[in-house]
C-alpha positions as CSV (number, residue, x, y, z in Angstrom):
1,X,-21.3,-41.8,-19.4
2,X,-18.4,-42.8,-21.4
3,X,-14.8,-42.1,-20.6
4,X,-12.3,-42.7,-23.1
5,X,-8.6,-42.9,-22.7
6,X,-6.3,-41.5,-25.3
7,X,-2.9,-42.9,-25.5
8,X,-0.1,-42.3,-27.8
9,X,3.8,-41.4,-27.8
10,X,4.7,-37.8,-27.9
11,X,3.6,-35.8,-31.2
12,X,0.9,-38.7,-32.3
13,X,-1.9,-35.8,-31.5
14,X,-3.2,-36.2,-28.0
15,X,-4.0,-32.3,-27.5
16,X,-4.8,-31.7,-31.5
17,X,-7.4,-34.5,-30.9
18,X,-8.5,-33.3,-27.7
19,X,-8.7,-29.3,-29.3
20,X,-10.3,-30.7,-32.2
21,X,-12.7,-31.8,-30.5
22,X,-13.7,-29.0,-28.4
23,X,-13.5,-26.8,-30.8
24,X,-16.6,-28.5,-33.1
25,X,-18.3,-28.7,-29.8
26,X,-18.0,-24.9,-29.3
27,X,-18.9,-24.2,-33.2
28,X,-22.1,-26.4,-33.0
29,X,-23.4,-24.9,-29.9
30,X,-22.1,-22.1,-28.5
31,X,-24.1,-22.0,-25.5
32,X,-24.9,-24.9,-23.6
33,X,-23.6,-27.5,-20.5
34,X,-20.1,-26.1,-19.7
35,X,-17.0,-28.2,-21.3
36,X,-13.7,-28.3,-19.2
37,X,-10.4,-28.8,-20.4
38,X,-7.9,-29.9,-17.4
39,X,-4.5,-29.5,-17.9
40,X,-1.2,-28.3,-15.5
41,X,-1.1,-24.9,-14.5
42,X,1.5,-23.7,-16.4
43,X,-0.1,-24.9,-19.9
44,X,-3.6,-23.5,-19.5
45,X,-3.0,-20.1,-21.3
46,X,-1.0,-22.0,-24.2
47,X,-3.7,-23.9,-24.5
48,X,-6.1,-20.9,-25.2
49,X,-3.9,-19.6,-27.2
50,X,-3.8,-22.7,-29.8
51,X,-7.6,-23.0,-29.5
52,X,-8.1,-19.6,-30.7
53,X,-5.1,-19.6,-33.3
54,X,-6.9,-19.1,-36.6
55,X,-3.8,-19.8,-38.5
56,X,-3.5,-23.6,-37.0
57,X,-7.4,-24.3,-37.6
58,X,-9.2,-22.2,-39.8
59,X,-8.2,-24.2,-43.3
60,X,-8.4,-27.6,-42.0
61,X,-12.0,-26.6,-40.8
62,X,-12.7,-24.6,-43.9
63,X,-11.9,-27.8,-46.2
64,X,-13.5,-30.1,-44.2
65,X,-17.0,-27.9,-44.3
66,X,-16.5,-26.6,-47.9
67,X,-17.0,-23.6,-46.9
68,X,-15.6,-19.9,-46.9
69,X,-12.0,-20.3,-44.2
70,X,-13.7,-17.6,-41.5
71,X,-16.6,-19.7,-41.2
72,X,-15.1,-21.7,-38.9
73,X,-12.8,-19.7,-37.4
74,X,-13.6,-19.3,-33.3
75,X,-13.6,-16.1,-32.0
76,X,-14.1,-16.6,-28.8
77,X,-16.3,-19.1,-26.1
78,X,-18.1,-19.1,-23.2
79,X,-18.9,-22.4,-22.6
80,X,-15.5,-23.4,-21.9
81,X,-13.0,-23.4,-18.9
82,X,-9.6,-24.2,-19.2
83,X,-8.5,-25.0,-15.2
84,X,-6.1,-26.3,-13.7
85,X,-6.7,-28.9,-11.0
86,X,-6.5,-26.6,-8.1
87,X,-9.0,-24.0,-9.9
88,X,-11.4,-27.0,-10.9
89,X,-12.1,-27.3,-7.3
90,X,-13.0,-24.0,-6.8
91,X,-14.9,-24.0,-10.3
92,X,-17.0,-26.8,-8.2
93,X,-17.6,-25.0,-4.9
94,X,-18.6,-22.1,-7.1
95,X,-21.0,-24.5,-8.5
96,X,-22.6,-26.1,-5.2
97,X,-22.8,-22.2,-4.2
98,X,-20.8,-22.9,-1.3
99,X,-19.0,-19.6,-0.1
100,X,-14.7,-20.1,-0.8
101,X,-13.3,-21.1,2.4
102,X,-10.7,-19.2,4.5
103,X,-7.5,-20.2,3.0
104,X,-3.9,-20.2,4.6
105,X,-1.5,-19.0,2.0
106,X,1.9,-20.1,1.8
107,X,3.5,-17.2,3.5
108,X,1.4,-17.5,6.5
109,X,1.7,-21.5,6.7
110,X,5.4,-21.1,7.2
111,X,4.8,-18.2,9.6
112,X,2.6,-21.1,11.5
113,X,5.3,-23.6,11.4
114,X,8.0,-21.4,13.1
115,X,6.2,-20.5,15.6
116,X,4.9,-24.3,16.2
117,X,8.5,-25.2,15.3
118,X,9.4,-22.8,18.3
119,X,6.8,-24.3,20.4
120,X,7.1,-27.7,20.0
121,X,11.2,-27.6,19.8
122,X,11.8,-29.8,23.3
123,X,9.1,-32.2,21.5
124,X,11.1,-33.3,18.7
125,X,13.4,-35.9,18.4
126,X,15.8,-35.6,15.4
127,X,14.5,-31.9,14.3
128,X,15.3,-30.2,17.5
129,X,18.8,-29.0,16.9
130,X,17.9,-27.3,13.5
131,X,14.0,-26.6,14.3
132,X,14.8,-22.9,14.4
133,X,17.4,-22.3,12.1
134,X,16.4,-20.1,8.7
135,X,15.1,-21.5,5.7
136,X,14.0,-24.9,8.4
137,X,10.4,-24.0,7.9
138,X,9.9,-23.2,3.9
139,X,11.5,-26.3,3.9
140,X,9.3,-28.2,6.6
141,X,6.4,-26.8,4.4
142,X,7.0,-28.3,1.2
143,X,7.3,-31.7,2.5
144,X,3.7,-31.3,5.1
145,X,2.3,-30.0,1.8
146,X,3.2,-33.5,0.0
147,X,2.1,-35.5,2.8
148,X,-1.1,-34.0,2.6
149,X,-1.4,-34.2,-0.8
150,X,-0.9,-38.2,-0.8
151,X,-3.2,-38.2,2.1
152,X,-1.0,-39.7,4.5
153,X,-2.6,-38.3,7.6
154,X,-0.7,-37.6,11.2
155,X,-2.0,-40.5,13.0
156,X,-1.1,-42.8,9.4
157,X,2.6,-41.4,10.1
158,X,2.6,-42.2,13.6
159,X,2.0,-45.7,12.7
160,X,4.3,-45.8,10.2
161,X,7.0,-44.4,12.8
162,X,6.1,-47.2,15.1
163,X,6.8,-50.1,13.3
164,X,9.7,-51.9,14.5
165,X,11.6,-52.8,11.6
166,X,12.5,-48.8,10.4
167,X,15.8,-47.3,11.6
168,X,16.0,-45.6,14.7
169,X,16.6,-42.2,12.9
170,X,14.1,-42.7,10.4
171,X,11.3,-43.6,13.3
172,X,12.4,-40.5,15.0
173,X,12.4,-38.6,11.3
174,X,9.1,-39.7,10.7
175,X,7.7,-39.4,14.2
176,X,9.0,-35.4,14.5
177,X,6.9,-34.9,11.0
178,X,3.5,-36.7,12.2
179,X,3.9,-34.6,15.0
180,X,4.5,-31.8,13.5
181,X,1.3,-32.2,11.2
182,X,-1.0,-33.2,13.9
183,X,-0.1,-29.5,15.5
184,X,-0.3,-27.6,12.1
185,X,-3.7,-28.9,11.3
186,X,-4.7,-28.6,14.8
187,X,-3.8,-24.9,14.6
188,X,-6.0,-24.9,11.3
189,X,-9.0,-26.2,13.4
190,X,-8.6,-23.9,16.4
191,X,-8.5,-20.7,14.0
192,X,-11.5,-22.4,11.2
193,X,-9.1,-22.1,8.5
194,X,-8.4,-24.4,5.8
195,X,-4.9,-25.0,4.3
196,X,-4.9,-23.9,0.1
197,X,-3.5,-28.2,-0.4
198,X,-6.8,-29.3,1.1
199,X,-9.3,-27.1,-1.6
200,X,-9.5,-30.4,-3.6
201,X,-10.5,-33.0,-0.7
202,X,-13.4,-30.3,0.2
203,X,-14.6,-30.1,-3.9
204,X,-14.6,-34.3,-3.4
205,X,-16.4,-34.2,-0.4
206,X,-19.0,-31.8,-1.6
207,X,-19.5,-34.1,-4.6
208,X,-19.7,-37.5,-3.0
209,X,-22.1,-35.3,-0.8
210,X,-24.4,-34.2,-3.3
211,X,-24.3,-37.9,-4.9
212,X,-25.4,-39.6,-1.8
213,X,-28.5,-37.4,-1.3
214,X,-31.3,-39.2,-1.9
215,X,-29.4,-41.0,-4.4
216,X,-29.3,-38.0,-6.9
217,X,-26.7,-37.2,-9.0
218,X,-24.3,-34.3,-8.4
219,X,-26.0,-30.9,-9.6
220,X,-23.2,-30.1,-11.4
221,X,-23.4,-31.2,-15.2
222,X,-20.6,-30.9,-17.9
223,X,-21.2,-31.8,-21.3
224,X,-18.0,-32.5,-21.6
225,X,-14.3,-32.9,-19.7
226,X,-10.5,-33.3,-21.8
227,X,-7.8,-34.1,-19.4
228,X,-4.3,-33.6,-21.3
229,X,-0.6,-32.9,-20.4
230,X,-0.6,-35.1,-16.9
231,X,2.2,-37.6,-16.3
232,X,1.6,-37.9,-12.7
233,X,-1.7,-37.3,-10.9
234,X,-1.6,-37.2,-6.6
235,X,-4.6,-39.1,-4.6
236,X,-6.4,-36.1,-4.2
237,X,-6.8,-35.4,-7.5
238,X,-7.8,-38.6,-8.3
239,X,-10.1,-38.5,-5.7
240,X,-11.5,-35.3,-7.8
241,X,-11.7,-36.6,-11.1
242,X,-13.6,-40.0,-9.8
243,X,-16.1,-38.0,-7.7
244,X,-16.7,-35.7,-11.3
245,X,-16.6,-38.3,-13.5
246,X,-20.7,-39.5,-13.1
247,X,-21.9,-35.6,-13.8
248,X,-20.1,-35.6,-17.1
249,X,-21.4,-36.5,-20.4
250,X,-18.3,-37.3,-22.1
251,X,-15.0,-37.5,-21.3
252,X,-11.3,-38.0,-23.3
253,X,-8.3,-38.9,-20.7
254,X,-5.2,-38.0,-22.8
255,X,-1.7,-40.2,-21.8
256,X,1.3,-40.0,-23.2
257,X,1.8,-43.8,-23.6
258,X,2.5,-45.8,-27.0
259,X,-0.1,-48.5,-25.6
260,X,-1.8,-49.6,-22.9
261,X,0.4,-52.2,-20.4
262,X,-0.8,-55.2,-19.4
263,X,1.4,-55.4,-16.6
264,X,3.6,-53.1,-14.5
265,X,6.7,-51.9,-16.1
266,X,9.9,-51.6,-14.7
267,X,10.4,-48.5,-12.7
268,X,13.4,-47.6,-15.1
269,X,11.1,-47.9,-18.2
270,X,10.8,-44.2,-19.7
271,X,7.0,-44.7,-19.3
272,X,6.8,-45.7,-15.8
273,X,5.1,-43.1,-14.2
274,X,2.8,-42.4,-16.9
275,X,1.8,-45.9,-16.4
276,X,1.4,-45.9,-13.1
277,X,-0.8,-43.4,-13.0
278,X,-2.8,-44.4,-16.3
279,X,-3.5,-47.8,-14.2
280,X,-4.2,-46.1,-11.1
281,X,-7.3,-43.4,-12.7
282,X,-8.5,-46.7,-15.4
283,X,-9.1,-48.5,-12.1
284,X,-10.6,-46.1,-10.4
285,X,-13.0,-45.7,-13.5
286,X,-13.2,-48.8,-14.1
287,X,-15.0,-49.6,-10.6
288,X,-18.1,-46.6,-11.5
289,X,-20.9,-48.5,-12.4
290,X,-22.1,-46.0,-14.6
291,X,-18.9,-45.0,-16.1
292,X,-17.9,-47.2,-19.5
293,X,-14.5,-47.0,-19.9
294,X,-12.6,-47.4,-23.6
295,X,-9.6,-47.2,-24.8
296,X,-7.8,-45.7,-27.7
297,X,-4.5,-45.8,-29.1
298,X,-3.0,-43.4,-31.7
299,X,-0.7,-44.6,-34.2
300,X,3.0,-42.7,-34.1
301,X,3.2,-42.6,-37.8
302,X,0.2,-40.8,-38.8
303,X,-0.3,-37.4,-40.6
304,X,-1.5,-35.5,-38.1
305,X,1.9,-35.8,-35.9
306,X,4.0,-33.2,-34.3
307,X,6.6,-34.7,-36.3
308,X,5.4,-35.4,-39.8
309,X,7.4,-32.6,-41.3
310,X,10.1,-33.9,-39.4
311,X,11.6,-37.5,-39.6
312,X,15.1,-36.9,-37.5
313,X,12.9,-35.6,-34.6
314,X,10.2,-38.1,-35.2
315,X,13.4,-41.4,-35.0
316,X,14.6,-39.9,-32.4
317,X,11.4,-40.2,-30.4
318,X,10.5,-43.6,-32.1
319,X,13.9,-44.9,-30.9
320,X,14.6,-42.7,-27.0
321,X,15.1,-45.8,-25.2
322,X,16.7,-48.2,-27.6
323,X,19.2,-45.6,-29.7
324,X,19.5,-46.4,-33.5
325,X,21.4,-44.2,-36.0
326,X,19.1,-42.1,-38.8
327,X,19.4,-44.5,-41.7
328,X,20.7,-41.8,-44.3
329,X,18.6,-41.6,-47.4
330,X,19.7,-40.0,-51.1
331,X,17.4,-36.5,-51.5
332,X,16.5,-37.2,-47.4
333,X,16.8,-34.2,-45.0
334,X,20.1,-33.7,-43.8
335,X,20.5,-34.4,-39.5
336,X,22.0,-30.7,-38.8
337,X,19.4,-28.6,-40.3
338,X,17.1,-30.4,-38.0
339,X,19.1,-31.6,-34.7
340,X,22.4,-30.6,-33.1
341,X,23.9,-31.6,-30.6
342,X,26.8,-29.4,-29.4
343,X,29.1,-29.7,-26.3
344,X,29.9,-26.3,-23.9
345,X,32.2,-26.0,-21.0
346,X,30.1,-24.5,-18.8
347,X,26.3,-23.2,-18.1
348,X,27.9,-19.5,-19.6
349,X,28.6,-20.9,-22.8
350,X,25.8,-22.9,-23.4
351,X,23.8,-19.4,-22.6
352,X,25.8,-17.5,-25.4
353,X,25.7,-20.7,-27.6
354,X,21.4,-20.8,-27.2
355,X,21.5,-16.3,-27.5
356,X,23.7,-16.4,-30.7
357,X,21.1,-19.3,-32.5
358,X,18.2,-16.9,-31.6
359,X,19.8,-14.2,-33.2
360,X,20.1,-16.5,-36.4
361,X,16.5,-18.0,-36.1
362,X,15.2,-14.8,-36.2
363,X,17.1,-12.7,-38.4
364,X,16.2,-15.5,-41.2
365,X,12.8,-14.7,-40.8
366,X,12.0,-16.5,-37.5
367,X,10.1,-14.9,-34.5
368,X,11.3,-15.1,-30.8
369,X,7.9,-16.2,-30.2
370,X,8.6,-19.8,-31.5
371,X,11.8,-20.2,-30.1
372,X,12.0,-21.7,-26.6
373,X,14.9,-22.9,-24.4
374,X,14.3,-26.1,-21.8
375,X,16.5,-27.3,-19.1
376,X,16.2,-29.7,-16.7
377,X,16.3,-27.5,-14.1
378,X,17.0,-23.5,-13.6
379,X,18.8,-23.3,-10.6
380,X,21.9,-22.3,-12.0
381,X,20.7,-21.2,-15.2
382,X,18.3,-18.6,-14.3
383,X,20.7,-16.1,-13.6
384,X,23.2,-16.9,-16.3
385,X,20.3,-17.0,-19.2
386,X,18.8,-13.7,-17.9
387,X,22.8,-11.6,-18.1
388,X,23.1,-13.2,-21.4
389,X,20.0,-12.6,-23.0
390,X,20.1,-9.2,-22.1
391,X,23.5,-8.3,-23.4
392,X,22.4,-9.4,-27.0
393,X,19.0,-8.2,-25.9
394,X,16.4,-10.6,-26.5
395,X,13.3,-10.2,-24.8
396,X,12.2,-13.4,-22.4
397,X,10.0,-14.9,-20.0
398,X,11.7,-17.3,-17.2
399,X,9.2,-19.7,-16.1
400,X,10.3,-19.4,-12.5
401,X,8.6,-18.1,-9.4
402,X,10.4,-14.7,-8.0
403,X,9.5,-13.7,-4.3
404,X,8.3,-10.0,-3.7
405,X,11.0,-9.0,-2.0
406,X,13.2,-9.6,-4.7
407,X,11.2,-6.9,-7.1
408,X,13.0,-3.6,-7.8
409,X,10.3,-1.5,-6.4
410,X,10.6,-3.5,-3.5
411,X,14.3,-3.0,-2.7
412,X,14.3,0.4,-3.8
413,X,12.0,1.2,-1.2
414,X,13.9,-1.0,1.7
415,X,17.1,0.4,0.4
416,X,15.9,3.9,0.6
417,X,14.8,3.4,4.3
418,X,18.5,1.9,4.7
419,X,19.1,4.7,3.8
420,X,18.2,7.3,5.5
421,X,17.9,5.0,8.8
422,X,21.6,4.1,8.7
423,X,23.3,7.3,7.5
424,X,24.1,6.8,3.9
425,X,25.6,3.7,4.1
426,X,27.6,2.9,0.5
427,X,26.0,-0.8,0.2
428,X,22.8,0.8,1.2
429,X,23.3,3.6,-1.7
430,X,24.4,1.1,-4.2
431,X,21.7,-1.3,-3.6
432,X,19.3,1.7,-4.6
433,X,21.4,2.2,-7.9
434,X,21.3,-1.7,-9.1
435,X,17.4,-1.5,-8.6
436,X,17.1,0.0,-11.8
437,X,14.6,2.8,-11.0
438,X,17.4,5.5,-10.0
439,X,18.6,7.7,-12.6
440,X,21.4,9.6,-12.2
441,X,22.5,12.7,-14.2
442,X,26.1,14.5,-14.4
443,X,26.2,18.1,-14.0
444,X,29.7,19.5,-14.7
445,X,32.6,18.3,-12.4
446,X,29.7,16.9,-9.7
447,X,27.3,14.6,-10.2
448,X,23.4,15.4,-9.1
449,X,21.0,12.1,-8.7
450,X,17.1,12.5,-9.2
């Protein structure tokens, strides 16, 4: 099979490439091998969303065939699944037949590791002062599940905490985590569950399974696999995408790199990572004797960019890590209309500032569909966009994870057991009000609530 790597900057056309192509594969056969489209979790439903969008394809197609524009319009596929990494893995179980193992969610595995933090308290070295105190374990959680996810096994760690010339407290650091581990996992083994971070080492086993079976091929056949919006990529799912490579027919590894490096670059380039991991999975291709690797580079100045209808945003990519000013041109497009860069005193004002451009964009004919708002990170923004975007009441989606007991329903009802349990309370009463879902209705001089 042949696997070819896409690589361009950002806007050259990775995913219109990568679309492009599956959606002539879908209009020439609409049945047929499935096609697969990997891309992060949080991107798969815009990327069904632009596949379908007649308005971004329809003409191009139309022109190109000479024929009527809803003649190759897509109205909808079968043959294609648009996973994420984590559902690929369970798209290949489903495939071997194999029934889903018994999965640990996330609640339960910190459950697990307070009471094994609990149990193995007098065990630890450097833990054992704050093995019990709250939050400890959400936090002891994230950092097994990236262990685990680089593959760096309990007795790997206990090695690694050996070696003589580490720091006493980092020994000890490392040591309390191997140990740690070694007891979650056992736990896992005692009970015959399997932990949700280790659904894509049992897909690669079931593969490199299949393959070694009378030296058959994997049953699994895709006639096609797009990997697209990936700057970093974990040893597991390497592991995954090696061990699925052989059963595909095709396959076009999107990057977002100007060009192929010939050597390491420095770990302050912009395009480190990207790099690191575009070496790592051409290596690991690279060494499949029956996958034939290429590699293709997409001009930054062509057509079909993100940015052709916009040359300040298009220099300003071009020139990110080596800053030149927009050479002004008579008759050019003027730097504000397209790119502003305005200075606020605090997260507040930035808020209002972002809420009062909205309003602009979309009483000039705009939609608050197109309009997005990116930081670098929402803690500390989330609450301050969500009070301002509701006092000049624009309607938004945070892209941020809210726990359950955190949803109005939810403390309505804990609040109404309050209550009643603890005789009225005022904070109790109040915390019902600020849910939302208590109205409350004056009658005359007194006040009734329904």
């Amino acid at each position: 099979m042949q696997a070819r790597f896409l690589l361009g900057p950002a806007g050259s056309g990775k995913t219109h490439r990568c679309l492009s192509e599956i959606r002539a594969e879908l209009l020439k056969s609409p049945e047929g091998l499935p096609l697969v489209l990997l891309a992060p979790k949080q991107a798969t439903f815009q990327l069904e969303r632009q596949l379908l969008d007649y308005s971004r394809w329809g003409e191009p197609l139309a022109q190109a065939s000479g024929s009527s524009p809803h003649q190759g319009q897509l109205h909808g596929y079968t043959r294609l699944q648009i996973l994420s990494f984590e559902r690929l893995a369970g798209f290949v179980l489903a495939e071997f037949s194999q029934s889903p193992p018994k999965l640990l969610d996330e609640e339960g595995r910190v459950m697990v590791l307070r009471a094994l933090l609990a149990h193995k308290q007098k065990e630890l070295k450097i833990f054992r002062a704050t093995a019990l105190l709250p939050g400890f374990a959400q936090q002891l959680s994230l950092l097994l599940r990236e262990l685990q996810r680089h593959q760096h096994s309990p007795e790997k760690v206990f090695a690694l905490a050996g070696k003589l010339n580490l720091s006493t407290h980092l020994g000890d650091k490392l040591h309390d985590l191997a140990l740690l581990l070694r007891a979650y996992l056992d736990w896992l083994d005692q009970h015959e569950l399997q932990d949700a971070d280790s659904l894509l080492d049992l897909a690669t086993t079931a593969l490199q399974g299949e393959s070694k079976i009378e030296n058959r091929k994997s049953k699994i056949r895709l006639a096609g696999l797009w990997l697209d919006g990936f700057a970093e990529m974990t040893p597991q799912e390497l592991d995954l995408l090696a061990a699925l490579m052989p059963s595909c027919e095709r396959a076009t590894l999107a990057f977002c790199l100007p060009r192929a490096p010939k050597s390491a670059l420095p770990r302050l380039s912009t395009w480190s990572l990207v790099a690191r991991t575009f070496q790592s999975l051409h290596a690991r291709l690279a060494s499949l004797s029956e996958v034939k690797v290429e590699i293709e580079s997409l001009p930054a100045d062509s057509h079909e960019t993100r940015f052709a209808d916009n040359p300040v945003l298009g220099h300003l990519e071009r020139h990110w890590a080596d800053p030149e000013p927009y050479p002004a041109r008579s008759g050019s497009i003027q730097i504000q209309d397209s790119l502003r860069v305005v200075v606020c005193a605090n997260p507040e004002a930035e808020a209002t500032f972002a809420a009062r451009e909205i309003l602009r964009h979309v009483r000039s004919g705009g939609r608050f569909r197109d309009v997005a708002v990116v930081v670098r990170a929402l803690e500390g923004y989330h609450d301050v966009l969500r009070r301002v975007f509701h006092r000049y009441e624009i309607p938004f989606f945070l892209d941020r994870r809210e726990r359950v007991a955190h949803h109005p329903l939810a403390e309505l009802t804990r609040y109404a057991l309050r209550t009643a349990a603890f005789d009225w309370e005022h904070d109790d009463w109040f915390g019902a009000l600020k849910t939302g879902l208590v109205h409350a209705r004056g009658k005359g001089a007194r006040g009734s609530v329904r």
